[in-house]
C-alpha atoms as a printed R data frame, in Angstrom:
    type eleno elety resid chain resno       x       y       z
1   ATOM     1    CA   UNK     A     1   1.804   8.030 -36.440
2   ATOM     2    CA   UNK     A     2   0.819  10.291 -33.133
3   ATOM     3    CA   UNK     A     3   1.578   7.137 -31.168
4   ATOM     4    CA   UNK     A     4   5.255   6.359 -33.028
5   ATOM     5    CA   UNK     A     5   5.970   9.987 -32.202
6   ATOM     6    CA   UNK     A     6   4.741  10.019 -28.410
7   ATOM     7    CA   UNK     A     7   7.368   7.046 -27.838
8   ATOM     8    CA   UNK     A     8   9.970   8.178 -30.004
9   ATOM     9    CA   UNK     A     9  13.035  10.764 -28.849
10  ATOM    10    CA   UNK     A    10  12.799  13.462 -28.098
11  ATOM    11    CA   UNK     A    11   9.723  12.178 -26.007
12  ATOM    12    CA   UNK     A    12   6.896  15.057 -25.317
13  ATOM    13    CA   UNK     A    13   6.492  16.352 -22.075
14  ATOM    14    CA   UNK     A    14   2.723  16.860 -22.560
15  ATOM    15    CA   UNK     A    15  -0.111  15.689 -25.033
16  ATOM    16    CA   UNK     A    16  -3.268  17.792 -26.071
17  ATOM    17    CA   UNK     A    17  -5.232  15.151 -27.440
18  ATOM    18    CA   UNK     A    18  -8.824  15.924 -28.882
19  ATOM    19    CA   UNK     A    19 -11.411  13.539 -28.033
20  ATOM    20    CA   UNK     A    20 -13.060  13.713 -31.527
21  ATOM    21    CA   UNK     A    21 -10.855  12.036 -34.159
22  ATOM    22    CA   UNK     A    22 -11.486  10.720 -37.597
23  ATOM    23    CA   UNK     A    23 -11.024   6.682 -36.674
24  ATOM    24    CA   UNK     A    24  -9.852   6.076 -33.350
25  ATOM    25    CA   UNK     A    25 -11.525   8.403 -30.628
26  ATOM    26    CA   UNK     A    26  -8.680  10.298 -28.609
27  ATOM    27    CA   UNK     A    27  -9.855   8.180 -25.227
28  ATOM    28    CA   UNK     A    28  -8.563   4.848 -27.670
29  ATOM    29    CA   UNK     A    29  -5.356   6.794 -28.036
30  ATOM    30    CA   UNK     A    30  -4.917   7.500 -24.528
31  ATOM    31    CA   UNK     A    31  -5.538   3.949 -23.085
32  ATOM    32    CA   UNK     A    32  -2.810   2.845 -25.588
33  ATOM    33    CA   UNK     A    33  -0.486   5.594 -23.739
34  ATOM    34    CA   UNK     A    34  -1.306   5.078 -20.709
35  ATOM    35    CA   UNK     A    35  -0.661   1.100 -21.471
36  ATOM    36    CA   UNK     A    36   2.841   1.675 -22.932
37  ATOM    37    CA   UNK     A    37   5.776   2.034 -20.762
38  ATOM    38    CA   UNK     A    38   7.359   4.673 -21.927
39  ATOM    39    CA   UNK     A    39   4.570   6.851 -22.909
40  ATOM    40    CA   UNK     A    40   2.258   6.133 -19.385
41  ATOM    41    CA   UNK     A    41   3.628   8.732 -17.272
42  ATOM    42    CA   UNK     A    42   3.219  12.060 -20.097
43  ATOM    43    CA   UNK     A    43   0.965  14.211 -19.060
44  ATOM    44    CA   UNK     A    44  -2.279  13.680 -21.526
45  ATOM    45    CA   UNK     A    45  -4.931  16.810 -21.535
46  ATOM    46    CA   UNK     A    46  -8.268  16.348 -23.295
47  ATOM    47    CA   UNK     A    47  -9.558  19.052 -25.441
48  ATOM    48    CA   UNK     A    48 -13.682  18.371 -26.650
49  ATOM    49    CA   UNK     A    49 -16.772  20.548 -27.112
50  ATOM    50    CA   UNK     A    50 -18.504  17.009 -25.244
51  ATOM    51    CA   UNK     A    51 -19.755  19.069 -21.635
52  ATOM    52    CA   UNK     A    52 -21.418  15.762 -20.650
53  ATOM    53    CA   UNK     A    53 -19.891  14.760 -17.095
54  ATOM    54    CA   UNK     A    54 -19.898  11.375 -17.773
55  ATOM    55    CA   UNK     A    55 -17.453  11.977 -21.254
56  ATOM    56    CA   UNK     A    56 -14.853  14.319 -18.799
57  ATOM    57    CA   UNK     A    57 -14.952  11.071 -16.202
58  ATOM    58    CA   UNK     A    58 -14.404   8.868 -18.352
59  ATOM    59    CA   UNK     A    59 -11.376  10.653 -19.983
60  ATOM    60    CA   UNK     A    60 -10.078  11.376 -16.360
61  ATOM    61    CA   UNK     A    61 -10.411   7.181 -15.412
62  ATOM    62    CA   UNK     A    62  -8.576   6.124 -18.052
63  ATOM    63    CA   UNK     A    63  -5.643   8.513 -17.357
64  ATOM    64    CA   UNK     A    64  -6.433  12.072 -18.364
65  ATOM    65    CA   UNK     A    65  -4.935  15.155 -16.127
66  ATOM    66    CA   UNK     A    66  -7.260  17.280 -17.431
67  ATOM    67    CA   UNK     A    67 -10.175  18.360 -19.468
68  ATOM    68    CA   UNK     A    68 -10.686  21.082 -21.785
69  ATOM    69    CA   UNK     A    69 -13.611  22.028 -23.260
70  ATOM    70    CA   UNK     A    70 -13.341  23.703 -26.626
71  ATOM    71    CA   UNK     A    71 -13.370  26.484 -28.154
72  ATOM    72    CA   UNK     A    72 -10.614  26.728 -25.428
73  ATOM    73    CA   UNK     A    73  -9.344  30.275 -24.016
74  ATOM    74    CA   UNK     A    74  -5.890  30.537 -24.853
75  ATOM    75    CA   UNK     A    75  -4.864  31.850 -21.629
76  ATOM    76    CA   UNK     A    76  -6.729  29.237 -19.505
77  ATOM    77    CA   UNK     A    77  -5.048  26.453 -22.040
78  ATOM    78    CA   UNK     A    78  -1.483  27.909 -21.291
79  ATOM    79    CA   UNK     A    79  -2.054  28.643 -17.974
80  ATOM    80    CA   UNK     A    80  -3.154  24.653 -17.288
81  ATOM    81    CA   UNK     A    81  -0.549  23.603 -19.364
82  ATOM    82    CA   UNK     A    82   2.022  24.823 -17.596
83  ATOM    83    CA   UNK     A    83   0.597  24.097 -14.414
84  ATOM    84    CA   UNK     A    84   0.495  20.039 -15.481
85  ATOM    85    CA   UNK     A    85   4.125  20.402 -16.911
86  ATOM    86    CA   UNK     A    86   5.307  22.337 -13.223
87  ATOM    87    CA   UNK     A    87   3.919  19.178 -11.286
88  ATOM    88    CA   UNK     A    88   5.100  16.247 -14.159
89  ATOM    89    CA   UNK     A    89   8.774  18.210 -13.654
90  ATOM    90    CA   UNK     A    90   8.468  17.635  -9.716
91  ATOM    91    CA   UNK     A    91   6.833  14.291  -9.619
92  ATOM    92    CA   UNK     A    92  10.765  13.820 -11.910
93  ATOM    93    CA   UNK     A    93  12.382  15.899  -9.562
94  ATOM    94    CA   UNK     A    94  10.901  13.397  -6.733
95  ATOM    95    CA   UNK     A    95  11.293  10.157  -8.068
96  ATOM    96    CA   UNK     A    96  15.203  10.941  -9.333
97  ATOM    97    CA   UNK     A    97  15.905  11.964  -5.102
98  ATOM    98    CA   UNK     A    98  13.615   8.321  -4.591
99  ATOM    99    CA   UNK     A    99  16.152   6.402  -6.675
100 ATOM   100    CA   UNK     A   100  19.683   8.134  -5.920
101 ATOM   101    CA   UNK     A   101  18.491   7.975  -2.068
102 ATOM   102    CA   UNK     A   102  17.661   4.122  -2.427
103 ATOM   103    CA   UNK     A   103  20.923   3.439  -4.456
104 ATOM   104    CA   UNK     A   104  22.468   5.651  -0.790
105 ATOM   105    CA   UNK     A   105  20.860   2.975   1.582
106 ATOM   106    CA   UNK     A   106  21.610  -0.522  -0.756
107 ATOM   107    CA   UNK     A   107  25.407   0.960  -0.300
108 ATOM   108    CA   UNK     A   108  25.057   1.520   3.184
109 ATOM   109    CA   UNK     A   109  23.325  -1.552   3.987
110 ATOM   110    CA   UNK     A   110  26.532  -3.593   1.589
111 ATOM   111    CA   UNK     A   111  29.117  -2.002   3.998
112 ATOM   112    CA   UNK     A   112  27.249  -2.896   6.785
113 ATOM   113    CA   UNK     A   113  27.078  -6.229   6.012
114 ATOM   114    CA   UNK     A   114  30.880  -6.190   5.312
115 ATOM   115    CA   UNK     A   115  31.583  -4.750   8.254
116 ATOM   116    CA   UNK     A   116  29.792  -7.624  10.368
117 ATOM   117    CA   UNK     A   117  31.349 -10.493   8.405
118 ATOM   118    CA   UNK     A   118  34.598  -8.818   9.684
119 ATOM   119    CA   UNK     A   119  33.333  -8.785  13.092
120 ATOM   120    CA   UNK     A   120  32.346 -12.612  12.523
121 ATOM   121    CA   UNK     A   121  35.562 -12.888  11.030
122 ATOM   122    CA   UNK     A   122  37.491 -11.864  14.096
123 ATOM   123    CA   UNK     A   123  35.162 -13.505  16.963
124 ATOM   124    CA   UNK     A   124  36.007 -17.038  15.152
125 ATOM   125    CA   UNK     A   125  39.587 -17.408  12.792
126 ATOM   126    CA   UNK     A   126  40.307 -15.943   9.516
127 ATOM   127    CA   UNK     A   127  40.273 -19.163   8.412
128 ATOM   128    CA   UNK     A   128  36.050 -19.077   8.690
129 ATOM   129    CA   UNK     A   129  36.294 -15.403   7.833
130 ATOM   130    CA   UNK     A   130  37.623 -16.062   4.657
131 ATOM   131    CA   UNK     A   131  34.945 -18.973   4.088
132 ATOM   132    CA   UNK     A   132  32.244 -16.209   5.169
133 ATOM   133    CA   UNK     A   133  33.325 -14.140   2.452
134 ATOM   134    CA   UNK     A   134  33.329 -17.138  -0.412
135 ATOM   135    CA   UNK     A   135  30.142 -17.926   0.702
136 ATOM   136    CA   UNK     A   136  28.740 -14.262  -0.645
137 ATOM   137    CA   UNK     A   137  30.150 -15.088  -4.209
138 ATOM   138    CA   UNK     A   138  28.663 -18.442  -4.194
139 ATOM   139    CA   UNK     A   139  25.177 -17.741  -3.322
140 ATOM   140    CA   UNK     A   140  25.355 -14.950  -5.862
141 ATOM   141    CA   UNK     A   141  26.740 -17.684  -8.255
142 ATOM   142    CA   UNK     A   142  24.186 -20.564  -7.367
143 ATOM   143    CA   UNK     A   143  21.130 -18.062  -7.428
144 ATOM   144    CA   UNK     A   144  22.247 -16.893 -11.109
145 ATOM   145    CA   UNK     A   145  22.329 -20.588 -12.220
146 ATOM   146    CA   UNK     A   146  18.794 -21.623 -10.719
147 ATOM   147    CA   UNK     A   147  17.864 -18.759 -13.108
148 ATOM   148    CA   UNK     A   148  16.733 -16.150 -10.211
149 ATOM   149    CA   UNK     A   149  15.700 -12.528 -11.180
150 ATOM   150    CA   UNK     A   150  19.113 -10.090 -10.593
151 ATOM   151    CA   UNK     A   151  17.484  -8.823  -7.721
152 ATOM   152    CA   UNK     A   152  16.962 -12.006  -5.980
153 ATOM   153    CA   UNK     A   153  20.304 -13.107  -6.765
154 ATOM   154    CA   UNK     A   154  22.036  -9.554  -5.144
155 ATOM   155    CA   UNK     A   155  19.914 -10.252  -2.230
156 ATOM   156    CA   UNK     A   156  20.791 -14.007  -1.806
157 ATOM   157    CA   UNK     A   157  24.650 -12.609  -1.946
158 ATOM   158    CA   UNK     A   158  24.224  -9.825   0.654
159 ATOM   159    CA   UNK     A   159  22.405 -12.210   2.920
160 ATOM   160    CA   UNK     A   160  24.718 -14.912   2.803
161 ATOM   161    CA   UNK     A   161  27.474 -13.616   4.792
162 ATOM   162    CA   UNK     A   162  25.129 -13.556   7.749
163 ATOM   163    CA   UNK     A   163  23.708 -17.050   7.583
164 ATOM   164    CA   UNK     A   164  25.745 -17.906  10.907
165 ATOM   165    CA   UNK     A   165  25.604 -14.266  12.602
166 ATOM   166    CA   UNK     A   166  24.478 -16.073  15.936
167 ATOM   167    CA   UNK     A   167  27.452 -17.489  16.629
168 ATOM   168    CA   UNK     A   168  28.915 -14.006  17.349
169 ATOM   169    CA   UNK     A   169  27.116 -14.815  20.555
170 ATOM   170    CA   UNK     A   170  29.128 -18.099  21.231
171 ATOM   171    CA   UNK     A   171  31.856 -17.085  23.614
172 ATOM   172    CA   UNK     A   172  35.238 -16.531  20.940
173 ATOM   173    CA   UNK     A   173  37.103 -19.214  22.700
174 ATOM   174    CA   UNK     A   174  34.761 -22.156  22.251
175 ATOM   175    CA   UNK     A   175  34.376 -21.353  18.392
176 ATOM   176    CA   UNK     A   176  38.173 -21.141  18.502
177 ATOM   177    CA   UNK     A   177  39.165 -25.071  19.749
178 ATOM   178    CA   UNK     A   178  40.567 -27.491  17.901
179 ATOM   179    CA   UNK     A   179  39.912 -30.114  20.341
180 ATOM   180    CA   UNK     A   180  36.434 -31.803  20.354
181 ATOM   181    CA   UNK     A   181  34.121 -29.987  22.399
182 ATOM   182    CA   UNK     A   182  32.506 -30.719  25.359
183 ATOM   183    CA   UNK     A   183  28.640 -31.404  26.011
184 ATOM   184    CA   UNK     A   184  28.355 -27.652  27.724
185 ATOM   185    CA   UNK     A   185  30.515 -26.373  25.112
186 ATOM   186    CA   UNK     A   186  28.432 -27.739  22.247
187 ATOM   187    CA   UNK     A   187  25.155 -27.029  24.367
188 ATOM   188    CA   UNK     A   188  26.398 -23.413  23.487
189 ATOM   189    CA   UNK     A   189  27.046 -23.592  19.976
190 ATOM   190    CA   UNK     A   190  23.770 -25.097  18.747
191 ATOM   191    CA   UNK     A   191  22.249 -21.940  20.429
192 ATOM   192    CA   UNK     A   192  23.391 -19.541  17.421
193 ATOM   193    CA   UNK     A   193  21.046 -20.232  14.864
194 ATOM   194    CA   UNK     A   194  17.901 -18.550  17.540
195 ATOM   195    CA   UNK     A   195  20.761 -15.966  18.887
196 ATOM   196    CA   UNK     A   196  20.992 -15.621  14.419
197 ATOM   197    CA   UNK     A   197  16.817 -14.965  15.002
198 ATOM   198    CA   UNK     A   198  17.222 -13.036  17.703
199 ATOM   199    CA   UNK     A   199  19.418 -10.509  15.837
């Protein structure tokens, strides 16, 4: 059928659909286009000898770029054509920048990340550096098994790392003792989770 051909490969870049059809009208086809995935974004361009306003609105509502009315001049057909197939190939053009310049700023934003759980890892020990780093595996690993969506569970994983970020405003030395700490010294540590805030 039109519709099995419309989602199949090679997938049109544009549809002239007529409005009168034997059986389904060619606005029925088009809300089943528009209502498919893979088929919403093609270009659909009504051709009908229907002048009425109200038919060309309604065609243009449910998804339509544009309206023809028949019997079409060939030139005007080609010339819109081309002109709906020029802007489909830059809204492409657009949205392919949109995603490699989003994948850009997720890898920026990972090394950045990185880069302060190596900061935390210095201002305390390695020791806690190194349990920094586990800790972005395991909230990656405990978001998977409560059944999170992927995305959830990459954010959970980037965000871990920086859980205890305020505590690279607890002076290095007090973070380093071994010995128990004193009531100032403590009075200092339980600041970091608002210094975390803060940042």
């Amino acid at each position: 059928t039109a519709l099995e051909l419309a989602a199949g490969t090679p997938r049109p870049d544009l549809i002239l659909l007529d409005v009168e059809m034997p059986g389904a009208t060619g606005f029925d086809v088009c809300r089943v286009l528009k209502a498919e995935g893979n088929t919403a974004d093609i270009p659909v361009i009504f051709l009908t000898s229907k002048a009425e306003g109200d038919a060309q609105l309604e065609g243009l509502e449910i998804g339509a770029v544009d309206y023809v009315l028949k019997p079409a001049n060939a030139g005007v057909l080609k010339m819109r054509i081309g002109l709906h197939l020029g802007l489909a190939n830059r809204q492409q053009v657009l949205e392919r920048a949109v995603a490699e310049r989003t994948v850009q700023l997720d890898k920026t934003r990972t090394e950045l990340i990185r880069r302060l759980a190596r900061v935390m890892e210095l201002h305390e020990s390695s020791a806690v550096g190194n349990r920094i780093m586990r800790l972005w595996q395991y909230a990656k690993l405990i978001s998977q098994a409560a059944g999170a969506k992927q995305a959830i569970c990459d954010m959970m994983m980037k965000a871990a790392p920086l859980h205890d970020i305020g505590k690279l405003g607890v002076p290095a030395e007090i973070l380093r003792k071994r010995e128990r700490l004193s009531v100032p010294d403590w009075e200092q540590v339980k600041r970091h989770p608002k210094l975390g805030a803060d940042i």
